[in-house]
C-alpha positions as CSV (number, residue, x, y, z in Angstrom):
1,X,-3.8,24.5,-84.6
2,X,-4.2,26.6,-81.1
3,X,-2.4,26.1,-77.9
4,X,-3.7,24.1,-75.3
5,X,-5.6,26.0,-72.4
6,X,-3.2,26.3,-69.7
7,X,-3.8,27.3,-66.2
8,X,-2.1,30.6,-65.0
9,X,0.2,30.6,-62.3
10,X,-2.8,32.0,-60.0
11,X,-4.9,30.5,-61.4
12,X,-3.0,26.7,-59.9
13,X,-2.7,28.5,-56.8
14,X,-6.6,28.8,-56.2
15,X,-6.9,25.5,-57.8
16,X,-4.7,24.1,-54.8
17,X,-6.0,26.0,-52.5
18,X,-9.9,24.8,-53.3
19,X,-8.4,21.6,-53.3
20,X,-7.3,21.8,-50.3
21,X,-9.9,23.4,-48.3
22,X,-12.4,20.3,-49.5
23,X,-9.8,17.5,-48.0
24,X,-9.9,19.8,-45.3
25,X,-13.4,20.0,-44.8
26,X,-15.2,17.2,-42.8
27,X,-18.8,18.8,-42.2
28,X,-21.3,17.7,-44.8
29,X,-22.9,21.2,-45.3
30,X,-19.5,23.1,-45.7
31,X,-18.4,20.7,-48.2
32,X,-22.0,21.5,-49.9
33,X,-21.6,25.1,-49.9
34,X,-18.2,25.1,-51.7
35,X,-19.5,22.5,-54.1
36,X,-22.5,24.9,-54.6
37,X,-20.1,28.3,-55.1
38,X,-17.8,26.0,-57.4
39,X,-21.1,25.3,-59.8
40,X,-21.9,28.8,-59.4
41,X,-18.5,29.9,-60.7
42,X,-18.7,27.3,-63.2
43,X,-21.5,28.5,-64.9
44,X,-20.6,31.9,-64.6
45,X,-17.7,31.3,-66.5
46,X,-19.5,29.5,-69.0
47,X,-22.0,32.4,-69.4
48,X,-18.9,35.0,-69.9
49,X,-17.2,32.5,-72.6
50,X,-20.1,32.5,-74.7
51,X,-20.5,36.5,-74.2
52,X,-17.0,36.5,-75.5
53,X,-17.6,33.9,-78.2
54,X,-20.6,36.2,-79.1
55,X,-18.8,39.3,-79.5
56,X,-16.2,38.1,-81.6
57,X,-18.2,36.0,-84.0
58,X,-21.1,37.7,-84.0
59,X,-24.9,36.5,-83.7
60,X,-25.1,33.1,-84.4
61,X,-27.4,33.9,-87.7
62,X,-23.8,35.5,-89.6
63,X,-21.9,31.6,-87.9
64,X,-22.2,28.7,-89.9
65,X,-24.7,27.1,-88.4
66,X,-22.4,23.6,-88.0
67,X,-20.5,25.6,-85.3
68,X,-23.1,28.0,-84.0
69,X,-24.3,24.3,-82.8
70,X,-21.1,23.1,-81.9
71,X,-20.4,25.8,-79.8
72,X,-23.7,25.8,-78.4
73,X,-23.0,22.1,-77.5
74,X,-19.5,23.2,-75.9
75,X,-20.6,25.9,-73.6
């Protein structure tokens, strides 16, 4: 069984600090716009996962198609 995904030491650090830049943040449309680069970076993340995914499974025809769905459904 794999590891759990852990955060890298950097990678806490920006988590803190986005953290605290929202408790920070008062103003309706500020709070929007880092909500809004947040989703942006979310999905761009998802997008390069499944690019990864991709190239080291190869085209979801030669997966079984159980977890070409499932990973479909993950992503």
């Amino acid at each position: 069984m794999s590891e759990p995904l852990a955060l890298s030491l950097g990678q806490q650090f920006e988590l803190e600090r986005m953290s605290r830049a929202i408790e920070a943040t008062a103003d309706l449309q500020t709070l929007q716009g880092i909500a809004k680069q947040l989703l942006q970076a979310w999905q761009s993340q998802k997008a390069a996962t499944q690019w990864v995914m991709r190239q080291q499974l190869g085209t979801p025809a030669q997966i079984a198609p159980g977890l070409a769905q499932h990973l479909a459904h993950e992503a």
